[in-house]
N, CA, C and O atoms as CSV, one atom per row, in Angstrom:
chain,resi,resn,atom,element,x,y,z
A,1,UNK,N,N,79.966,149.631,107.531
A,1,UNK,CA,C,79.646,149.623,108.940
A,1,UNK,C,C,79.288,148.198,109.346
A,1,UNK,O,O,78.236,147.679,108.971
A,2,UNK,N,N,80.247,147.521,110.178
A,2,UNK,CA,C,79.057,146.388,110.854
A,2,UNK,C,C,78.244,146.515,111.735
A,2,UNK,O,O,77.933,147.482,112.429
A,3,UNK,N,N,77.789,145.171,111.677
A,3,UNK,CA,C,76.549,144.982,112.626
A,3,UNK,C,C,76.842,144.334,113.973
A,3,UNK,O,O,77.785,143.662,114.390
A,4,UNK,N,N,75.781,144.742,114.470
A,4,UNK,CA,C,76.149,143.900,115.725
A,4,UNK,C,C,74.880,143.309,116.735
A,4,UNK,O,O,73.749,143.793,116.796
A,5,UNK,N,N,75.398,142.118,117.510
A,5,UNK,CA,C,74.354,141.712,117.667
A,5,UNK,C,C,74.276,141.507,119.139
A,5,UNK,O,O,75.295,141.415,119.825
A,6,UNK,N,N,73.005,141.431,119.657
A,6,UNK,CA,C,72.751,142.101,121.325
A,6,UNK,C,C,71.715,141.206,121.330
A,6,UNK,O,O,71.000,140.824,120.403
A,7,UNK,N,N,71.729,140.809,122.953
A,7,UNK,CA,C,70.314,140.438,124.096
A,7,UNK,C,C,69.284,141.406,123.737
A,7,UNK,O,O,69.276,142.628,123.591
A,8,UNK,N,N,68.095,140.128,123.605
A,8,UNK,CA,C,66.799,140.674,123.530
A,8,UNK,C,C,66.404,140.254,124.845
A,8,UNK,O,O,66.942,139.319,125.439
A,9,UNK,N,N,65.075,141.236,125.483
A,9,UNK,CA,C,64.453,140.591,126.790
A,9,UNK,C,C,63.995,139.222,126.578
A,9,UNK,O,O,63.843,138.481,127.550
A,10,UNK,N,N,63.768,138.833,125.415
A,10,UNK,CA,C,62.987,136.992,125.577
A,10,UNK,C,C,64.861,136.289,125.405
A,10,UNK,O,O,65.211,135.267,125.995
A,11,UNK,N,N,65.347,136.711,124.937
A,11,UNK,CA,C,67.064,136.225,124.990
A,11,UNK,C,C,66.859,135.464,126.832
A,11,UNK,O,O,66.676,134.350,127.322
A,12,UNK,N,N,67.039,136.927,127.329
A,12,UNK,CA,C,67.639,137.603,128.684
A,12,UNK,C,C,66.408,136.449,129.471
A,12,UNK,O,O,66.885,135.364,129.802
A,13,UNK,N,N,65.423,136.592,129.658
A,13,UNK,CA,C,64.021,135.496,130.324
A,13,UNK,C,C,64.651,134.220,129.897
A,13,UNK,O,O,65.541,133.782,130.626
A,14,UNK,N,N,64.397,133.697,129.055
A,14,UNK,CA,C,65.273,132.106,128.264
A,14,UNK,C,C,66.325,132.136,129.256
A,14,UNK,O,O,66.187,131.287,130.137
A,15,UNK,N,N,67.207,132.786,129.337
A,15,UNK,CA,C,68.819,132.431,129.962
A,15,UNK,C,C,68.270,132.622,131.489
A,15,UNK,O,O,68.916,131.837,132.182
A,16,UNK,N,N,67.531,133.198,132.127
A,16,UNK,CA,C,67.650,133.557,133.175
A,16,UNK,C,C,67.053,132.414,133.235
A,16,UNK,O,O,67.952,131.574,133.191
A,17,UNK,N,N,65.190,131.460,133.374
A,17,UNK,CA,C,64.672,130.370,133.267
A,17,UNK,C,C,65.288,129.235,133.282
A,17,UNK,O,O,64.848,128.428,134.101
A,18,UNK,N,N,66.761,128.680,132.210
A,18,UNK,CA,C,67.323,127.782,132.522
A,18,UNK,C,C,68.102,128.124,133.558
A,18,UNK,O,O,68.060,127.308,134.479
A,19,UNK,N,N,68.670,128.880,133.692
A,19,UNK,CA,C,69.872,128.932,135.194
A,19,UNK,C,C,69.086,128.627,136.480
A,19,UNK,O,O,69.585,128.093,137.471
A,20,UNK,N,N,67.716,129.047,136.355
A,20,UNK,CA,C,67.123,128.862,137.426
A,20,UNK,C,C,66.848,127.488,137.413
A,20,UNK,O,O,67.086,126.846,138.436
A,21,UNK,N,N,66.378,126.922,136.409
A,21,UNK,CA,C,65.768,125.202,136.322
A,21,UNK,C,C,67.100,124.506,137.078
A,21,UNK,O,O,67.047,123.815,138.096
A,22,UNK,N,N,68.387,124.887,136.271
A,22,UNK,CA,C,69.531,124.533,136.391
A,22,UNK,C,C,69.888,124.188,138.391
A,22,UNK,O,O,70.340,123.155,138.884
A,23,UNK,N,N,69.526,125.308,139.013
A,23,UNK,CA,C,70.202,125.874,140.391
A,23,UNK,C,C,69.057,124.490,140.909
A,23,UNK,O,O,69.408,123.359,141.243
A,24,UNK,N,N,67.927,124.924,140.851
A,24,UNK,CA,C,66.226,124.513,141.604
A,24,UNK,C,C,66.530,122.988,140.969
A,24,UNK,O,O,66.689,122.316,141.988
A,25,UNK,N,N,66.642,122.373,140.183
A,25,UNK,CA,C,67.437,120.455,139.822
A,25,UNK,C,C,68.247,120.344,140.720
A,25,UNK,O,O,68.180,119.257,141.293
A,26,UNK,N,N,69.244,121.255,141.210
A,26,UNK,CA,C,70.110,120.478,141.935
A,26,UNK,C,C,70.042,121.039,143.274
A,26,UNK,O,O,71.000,120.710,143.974
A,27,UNK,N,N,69.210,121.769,143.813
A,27,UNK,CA,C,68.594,122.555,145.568
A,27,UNK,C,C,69.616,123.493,145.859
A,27,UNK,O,O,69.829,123.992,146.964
A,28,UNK,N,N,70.330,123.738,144.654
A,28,UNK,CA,C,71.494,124.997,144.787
A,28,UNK,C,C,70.988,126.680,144.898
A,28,UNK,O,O,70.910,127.378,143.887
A,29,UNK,N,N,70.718,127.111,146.047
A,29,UNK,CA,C,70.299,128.592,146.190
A,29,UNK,C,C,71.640,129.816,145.785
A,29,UNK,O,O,72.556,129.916,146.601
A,30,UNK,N,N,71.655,130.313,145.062
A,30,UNK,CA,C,72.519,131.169,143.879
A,30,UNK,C,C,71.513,132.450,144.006
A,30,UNK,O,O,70.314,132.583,144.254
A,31,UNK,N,N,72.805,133.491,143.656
A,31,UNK,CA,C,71.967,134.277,142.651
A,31,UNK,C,C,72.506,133.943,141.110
A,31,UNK,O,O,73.254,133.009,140.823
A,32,UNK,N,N,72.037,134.769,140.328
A,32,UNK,CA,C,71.877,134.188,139.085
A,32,UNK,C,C,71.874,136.162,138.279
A,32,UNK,O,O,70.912,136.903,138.479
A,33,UNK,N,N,72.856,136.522,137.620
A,33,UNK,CA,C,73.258,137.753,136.626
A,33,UNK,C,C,73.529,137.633,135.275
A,33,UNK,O,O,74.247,136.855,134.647
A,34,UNK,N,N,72.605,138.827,134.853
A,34,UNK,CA,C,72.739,138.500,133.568
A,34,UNK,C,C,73.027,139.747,132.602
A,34,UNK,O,O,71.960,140.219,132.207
A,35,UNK,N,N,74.332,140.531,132.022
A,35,UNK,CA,C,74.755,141.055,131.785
A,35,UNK,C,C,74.925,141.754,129.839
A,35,UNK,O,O,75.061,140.870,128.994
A,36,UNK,N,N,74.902,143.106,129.376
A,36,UNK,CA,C,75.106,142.766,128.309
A,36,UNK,C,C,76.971,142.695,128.118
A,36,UNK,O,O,77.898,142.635,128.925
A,37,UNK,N,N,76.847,142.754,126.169
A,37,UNK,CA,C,78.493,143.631,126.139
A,37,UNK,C,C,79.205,144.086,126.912
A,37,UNK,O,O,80.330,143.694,127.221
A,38,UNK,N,N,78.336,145.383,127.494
A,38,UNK,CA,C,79.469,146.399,127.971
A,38,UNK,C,C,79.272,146.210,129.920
A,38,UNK,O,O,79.294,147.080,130.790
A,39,UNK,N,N,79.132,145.057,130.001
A,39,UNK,CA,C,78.718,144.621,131.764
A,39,UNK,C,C,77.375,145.138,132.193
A,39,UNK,O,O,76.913,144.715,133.253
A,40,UNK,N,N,76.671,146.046,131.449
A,40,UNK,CA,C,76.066,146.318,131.934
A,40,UNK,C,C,74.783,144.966,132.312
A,40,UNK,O,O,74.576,143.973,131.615
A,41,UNK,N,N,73.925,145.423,133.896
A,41,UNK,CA,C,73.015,144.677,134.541
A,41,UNK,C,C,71.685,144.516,133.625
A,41,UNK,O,O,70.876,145.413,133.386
A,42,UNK,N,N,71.639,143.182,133.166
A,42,UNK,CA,C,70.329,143.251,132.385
A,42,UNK,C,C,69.430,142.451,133.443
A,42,UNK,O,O,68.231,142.703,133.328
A,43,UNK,N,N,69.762,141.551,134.435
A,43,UNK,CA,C,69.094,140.653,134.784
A,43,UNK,C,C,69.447,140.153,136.180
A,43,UNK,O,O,70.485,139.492,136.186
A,44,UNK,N,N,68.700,140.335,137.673
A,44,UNK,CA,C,69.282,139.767,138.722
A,44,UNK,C,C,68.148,139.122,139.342
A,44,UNK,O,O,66.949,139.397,139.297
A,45,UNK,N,N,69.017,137.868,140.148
A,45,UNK,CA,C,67.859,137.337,140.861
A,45,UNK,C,C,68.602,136.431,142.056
A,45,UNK,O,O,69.545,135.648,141.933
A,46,UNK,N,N,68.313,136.576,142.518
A,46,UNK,CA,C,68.409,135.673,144.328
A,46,UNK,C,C,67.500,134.890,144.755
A,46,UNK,O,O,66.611,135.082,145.585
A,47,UNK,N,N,67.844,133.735,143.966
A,47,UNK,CA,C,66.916,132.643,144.912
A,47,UNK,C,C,66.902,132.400,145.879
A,47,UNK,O,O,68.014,132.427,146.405
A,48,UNK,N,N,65.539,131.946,146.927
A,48,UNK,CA,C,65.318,131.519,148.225
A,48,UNK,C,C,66.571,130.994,148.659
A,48,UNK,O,O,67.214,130.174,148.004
A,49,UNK,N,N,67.064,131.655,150.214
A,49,UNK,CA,C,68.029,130.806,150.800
A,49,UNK,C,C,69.505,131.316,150.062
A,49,UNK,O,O,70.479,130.769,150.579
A,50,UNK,N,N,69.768,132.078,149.168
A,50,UNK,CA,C,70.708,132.248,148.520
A,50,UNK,C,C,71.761,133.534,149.595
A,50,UNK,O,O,71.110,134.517,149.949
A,51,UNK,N,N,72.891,133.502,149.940
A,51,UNK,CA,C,73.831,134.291,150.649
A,51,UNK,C,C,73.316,135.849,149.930
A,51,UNK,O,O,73.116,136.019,148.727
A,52,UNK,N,N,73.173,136.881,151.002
A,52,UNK,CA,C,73.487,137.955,150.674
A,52,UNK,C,C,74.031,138.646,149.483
A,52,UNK,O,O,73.683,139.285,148.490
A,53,UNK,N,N,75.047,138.191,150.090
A,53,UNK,CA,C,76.555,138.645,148.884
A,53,UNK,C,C,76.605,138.033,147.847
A,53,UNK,O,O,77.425,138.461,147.033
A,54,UNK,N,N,75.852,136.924,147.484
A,54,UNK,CA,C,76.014,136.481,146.260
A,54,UNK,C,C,75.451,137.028,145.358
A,54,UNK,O,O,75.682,136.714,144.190
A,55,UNK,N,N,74.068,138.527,145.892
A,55,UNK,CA,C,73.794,139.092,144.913
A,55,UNK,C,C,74.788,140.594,144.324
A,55,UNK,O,O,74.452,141.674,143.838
A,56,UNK,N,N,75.771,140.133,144.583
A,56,UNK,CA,C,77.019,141.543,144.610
A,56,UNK,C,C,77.754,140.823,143.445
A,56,UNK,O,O,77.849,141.184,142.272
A,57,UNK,N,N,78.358,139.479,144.185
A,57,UNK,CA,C,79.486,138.881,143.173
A,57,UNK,C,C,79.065,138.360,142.219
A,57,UNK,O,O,79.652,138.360,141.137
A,58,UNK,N,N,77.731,137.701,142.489
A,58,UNK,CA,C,77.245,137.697,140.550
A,58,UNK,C,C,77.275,138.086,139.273
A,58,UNK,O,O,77.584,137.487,138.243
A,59,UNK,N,N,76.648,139.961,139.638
A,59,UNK,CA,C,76.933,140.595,138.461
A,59,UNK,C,C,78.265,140.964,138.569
A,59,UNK,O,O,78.425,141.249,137.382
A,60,UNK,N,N,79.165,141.142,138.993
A,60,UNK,CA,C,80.545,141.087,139.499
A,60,UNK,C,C,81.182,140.398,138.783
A,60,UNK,O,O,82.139,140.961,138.253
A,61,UNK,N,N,81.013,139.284,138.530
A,61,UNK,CA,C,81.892,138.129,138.076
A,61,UNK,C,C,81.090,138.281,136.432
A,61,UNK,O,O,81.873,138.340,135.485
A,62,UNK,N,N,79.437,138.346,136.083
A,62,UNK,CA,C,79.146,138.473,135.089
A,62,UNK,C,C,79.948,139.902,134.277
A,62,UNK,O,O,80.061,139.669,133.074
A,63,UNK,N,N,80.445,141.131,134.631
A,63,UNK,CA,C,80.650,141.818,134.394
A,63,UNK,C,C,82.130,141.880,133.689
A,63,UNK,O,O,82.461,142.509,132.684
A,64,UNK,N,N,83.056,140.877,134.686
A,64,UNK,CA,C,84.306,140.434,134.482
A,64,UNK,C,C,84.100,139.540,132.990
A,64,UNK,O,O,84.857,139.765,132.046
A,65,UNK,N,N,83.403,138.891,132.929
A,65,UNK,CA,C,83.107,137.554,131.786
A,65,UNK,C,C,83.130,138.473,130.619
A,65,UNK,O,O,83.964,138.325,129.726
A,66,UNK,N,N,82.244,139.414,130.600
A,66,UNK,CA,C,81.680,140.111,129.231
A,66,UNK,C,C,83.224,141.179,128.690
A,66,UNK,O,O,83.719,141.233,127.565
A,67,UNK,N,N,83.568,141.754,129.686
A,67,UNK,CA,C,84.162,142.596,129.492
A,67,UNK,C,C,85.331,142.219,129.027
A,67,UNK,O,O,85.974,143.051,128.386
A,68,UNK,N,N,85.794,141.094,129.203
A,68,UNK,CA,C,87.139,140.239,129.318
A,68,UNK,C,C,86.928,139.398,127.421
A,68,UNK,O,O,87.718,139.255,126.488
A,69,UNK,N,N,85.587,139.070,127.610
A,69,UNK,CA,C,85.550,137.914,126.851
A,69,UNK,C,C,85.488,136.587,126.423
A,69,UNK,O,O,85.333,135.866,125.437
A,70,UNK,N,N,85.763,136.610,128.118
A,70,UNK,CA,C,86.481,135.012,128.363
A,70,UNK,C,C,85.790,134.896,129.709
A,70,UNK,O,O,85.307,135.920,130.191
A,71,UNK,N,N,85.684,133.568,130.460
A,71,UNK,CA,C,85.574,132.995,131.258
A,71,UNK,C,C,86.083,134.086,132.966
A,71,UNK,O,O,87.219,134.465,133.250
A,72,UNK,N,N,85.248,134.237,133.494
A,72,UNK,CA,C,85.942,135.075,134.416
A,72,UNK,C,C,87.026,133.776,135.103
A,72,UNK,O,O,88.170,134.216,135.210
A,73,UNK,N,N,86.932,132.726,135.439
A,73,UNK,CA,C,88.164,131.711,135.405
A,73,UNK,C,C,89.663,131.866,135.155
A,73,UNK,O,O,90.673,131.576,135.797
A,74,UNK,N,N,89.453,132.355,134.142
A,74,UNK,CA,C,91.094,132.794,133.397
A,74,UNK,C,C,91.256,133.795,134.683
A,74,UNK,O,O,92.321,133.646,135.282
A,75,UNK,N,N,90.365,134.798,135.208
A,75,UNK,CA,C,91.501,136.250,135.931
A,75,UNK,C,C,91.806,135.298,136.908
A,75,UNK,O,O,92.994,135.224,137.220
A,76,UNK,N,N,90.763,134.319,137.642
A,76,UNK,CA,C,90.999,133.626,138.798
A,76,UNK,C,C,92.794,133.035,138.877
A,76,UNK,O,O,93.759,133.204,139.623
A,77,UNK,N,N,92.484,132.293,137.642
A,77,UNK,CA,C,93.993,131.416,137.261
A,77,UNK,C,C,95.196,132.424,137.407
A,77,UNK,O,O,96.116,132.199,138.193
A,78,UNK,N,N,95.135,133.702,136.500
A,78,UNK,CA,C,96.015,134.328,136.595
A,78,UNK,C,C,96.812,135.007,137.931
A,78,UNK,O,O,97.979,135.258,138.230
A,79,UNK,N,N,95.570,135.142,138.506
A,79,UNK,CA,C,96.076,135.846,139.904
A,79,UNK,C,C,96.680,134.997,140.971
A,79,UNK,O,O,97.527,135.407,141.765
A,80,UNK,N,N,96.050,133.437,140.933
A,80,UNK,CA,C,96.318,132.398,141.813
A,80,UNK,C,C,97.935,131.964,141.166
A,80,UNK,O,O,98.712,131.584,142.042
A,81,UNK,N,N,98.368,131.982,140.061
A,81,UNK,CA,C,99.323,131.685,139.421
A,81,UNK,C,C,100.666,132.742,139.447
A,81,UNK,O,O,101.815,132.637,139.017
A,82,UNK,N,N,99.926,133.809,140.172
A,82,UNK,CA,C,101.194,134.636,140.818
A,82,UNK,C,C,100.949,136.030,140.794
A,82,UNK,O,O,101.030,136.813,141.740
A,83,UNK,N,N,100.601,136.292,139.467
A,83,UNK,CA,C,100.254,137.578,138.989
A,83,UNK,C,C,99.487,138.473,139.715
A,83,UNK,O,O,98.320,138.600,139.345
A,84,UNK,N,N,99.899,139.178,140.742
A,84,UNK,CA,C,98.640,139.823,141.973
A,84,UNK,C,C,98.766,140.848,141.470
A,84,UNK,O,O,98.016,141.660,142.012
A,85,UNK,N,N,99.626,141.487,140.291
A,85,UNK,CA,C,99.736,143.234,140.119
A,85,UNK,C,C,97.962,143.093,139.275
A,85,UNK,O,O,97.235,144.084,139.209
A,86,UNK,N,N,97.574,141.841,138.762
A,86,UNK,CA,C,96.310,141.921,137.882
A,86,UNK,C,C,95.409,142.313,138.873
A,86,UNK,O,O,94.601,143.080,138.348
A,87,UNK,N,N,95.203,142.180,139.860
A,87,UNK,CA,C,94.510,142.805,140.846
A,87,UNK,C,C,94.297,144.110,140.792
A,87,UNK,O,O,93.456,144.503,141.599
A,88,UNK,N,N,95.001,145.292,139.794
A,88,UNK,CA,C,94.883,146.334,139.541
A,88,UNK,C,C,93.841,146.641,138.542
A,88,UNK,O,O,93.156,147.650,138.710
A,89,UNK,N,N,93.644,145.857,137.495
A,89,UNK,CA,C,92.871,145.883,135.923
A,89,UNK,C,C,91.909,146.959,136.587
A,89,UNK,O,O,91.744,147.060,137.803
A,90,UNK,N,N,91.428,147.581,135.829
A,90,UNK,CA,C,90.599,148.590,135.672
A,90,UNK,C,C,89.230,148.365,135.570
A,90,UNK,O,O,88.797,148.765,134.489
A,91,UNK,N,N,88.191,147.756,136.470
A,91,UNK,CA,C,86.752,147.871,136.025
A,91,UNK,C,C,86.260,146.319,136.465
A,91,UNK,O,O,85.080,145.971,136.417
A,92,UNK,N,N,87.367,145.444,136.904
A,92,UNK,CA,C,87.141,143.978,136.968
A,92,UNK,C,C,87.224,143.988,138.255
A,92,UNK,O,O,88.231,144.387,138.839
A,93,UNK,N,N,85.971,143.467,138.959
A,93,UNK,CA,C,85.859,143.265,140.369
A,93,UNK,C,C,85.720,141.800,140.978
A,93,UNK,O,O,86.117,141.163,141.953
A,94,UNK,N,N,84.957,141.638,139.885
A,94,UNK,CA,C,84.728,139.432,139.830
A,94,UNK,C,C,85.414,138.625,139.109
A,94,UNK,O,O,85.104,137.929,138.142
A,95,UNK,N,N,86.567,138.809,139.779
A,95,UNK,CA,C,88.137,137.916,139.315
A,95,UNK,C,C,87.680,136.448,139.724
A,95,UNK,O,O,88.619,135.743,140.096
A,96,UNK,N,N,86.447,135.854,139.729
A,96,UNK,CA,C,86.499,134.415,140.780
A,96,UNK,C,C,85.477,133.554,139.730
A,96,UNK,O,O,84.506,134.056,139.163
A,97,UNK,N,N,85.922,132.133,139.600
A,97,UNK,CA,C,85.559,131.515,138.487
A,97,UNK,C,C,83.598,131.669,138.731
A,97,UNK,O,O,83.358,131.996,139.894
A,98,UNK,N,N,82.818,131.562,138.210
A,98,UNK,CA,C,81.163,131.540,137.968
A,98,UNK,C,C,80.579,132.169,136.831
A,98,UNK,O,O,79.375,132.292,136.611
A,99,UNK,N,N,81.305,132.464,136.294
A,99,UNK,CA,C,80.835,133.748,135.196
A,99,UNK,C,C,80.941,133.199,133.281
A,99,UNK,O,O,81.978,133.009,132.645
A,100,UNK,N,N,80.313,133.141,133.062
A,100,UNK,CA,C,80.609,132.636,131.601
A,100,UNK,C,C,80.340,133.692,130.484
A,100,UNK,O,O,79.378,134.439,130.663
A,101,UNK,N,N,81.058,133.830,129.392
A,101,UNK,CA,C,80.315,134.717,128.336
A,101,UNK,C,C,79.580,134.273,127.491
A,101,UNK,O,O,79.562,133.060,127.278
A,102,UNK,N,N,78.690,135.249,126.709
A,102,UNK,CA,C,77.687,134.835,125.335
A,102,UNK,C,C,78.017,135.023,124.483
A,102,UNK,O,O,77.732,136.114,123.987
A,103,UNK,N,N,78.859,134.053,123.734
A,103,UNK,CA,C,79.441,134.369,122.238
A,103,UNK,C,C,78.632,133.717,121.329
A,103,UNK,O,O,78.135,132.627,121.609
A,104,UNK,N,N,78.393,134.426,119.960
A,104,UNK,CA,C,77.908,134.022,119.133
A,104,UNK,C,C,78.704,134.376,118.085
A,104,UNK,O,O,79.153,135.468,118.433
A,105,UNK,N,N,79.212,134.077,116.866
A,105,UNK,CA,C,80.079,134.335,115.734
A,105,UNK,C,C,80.881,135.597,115.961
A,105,UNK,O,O,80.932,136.742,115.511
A,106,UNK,N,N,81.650,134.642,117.124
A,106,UNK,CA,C,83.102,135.979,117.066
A,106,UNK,C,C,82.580,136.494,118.385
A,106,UNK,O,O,83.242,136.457,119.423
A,107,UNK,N,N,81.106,137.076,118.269
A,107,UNK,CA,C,80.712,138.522,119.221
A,107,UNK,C,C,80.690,137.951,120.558
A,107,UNK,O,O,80.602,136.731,120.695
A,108,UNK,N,N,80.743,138.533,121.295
A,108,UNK,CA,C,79.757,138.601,123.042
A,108,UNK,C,C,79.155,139.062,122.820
A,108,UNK,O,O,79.284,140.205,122.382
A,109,UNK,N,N,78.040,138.428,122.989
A,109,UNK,CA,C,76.677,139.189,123.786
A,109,UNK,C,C,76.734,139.809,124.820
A,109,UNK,O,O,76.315,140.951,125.010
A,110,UNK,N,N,77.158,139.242,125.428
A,110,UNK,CA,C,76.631,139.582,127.418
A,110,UNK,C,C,77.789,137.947,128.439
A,110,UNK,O,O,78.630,137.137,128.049
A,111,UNK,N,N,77.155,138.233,129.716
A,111,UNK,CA,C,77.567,136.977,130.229
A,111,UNK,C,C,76.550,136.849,131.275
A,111,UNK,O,O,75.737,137.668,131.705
A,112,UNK,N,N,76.887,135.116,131.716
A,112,UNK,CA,C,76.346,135.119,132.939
A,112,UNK,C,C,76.893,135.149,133.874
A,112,UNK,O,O,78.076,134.883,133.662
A,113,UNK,N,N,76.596,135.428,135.352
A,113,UNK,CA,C,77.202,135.075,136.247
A,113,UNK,C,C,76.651,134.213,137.659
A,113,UNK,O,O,75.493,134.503,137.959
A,114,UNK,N,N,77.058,133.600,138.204
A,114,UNK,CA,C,76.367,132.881,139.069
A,114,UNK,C,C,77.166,132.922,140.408
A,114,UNK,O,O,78.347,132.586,140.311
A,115,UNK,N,N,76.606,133.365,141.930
A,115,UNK,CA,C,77.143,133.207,142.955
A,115,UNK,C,C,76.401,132.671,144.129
A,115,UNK,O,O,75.462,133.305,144.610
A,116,UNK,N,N,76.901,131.196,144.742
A,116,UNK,CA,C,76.292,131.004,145.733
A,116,UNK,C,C,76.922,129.803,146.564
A,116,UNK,O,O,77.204,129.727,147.760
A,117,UNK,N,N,77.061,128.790,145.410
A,117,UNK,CA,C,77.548,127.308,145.434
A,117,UNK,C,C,78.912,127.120,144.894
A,117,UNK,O,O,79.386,128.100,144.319
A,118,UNK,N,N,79.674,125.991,144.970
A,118,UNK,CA,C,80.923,126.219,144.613
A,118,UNK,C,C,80.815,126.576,143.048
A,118,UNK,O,O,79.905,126.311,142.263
A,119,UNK,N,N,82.233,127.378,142.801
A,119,UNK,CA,C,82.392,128.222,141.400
A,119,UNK,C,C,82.439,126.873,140.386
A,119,UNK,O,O,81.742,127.066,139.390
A,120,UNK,N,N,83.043,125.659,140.404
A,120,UNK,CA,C,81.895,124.615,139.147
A,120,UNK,C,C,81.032,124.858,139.061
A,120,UNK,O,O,80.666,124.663,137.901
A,121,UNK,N,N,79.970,125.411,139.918
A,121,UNK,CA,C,78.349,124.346,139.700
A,121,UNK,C,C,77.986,125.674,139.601
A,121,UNK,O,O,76.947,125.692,138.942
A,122,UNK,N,N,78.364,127.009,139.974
A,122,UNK,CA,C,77.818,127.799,139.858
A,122,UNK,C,C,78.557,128.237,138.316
A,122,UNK,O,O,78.096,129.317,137.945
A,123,UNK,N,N,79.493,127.715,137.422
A,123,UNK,CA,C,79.616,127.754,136.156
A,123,UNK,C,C,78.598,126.722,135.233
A,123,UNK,O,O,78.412,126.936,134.035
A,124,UNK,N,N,78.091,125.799,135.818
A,124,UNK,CA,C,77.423,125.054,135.515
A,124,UNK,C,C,75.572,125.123,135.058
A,124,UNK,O,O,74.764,124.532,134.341
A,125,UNK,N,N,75.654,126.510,136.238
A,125,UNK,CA,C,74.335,127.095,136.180
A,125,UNK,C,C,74.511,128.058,134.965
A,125,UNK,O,O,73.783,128.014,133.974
A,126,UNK,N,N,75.651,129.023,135.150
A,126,UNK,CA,C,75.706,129.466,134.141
A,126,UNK,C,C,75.446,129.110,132.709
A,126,UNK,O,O,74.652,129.648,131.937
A,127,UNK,N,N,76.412,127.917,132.455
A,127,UNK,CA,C,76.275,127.002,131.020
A,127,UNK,C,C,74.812,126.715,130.607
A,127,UNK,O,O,74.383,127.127,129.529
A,128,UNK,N,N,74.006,125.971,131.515
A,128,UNK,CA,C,73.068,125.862,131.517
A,128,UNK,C,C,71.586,126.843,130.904
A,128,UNK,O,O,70.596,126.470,130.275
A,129,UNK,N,N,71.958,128.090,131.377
A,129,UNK,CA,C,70.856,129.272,130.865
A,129,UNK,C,C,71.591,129.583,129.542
A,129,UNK,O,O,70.810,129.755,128.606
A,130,UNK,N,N,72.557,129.668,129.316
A,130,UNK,CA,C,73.282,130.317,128.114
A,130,UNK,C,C,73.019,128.781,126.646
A,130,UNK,O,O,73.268,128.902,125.447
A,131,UNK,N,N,72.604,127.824,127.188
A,131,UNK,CA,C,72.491,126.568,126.057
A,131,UNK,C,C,70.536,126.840,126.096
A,131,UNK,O,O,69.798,126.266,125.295
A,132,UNK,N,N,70.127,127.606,126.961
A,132,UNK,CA,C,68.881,127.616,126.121
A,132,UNK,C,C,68.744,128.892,124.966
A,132,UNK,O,O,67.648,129.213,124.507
A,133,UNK,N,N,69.785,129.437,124.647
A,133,UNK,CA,C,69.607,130.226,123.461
A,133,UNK,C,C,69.856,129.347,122.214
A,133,UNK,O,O,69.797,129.881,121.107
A,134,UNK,N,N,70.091,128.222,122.314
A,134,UNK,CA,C,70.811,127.363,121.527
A,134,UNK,C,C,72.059,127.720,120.213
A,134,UNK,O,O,72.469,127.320,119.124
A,135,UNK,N,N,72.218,128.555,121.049
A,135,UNK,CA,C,73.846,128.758,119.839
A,135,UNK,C,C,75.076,127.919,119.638
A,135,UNK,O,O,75.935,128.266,118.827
């Protein structure tokens, strides 16, 4: 049987803390999602000043990251690159770059997702909470 390995709440606090240091350094109002494996919502937050809707497409896009594996970026690319039948996939709603995953040897953990500011910086926030686990 293997093992497998998952977000702890001091994981999930750590990642959420830098994304926030991350957003609040640069006066970027985001929300900020934080997701396990299976998309599910471990973690939301809407900073001051942050759009509505960015607390929708966050875990949205975090959900896309985990589930995928990869960068929610890639669905972005794919769909902009022609492919609109991908617009169908099953369960993926945050096709739009902000979203990063938590890999550690091989696995995902979880992902983040970030919506507020352009999709760099809101990948940037992402990167940011996910390098204080230091993996």
């Amino acid at each position: 049987m293997k093992q497998k390995l998952g977000l702890e709440l001091a994981d999930v606090k750590a990642i959420a803390g830098a994304a926030e240091a991350e957003a609040l350094k640069n006066h970027w109002a985001v929300s900020i999602a934080i997701v396990d494996d299976g998309g599910h919502l471990l973690w939301l937050q809407r900073l001051d000043g942050a759009p509505p809707i960015s607390a929708h497409i966050a875990p949205a896009k975090a959900n896309t990251a985990a589930l995928g594996r990869r960068e929610s970026r890639v669905y972005e690319e794919v769909i902009n690159g022609g492919r609109f039948s991908f617009l169908s996939a099953p369960d993926l709603k945050g096709m739009l770059e902000g979203a990063v995953p938590i890999l550690k040897d091989g696995q995902c953990l979880g992902a983040v997702g970030v919506s507020g500011v352009k999709s760099s910086d809101d990948v940037q926030i992402a990167r940011a909470g996910i390098a204080a686990l230091g993996l």
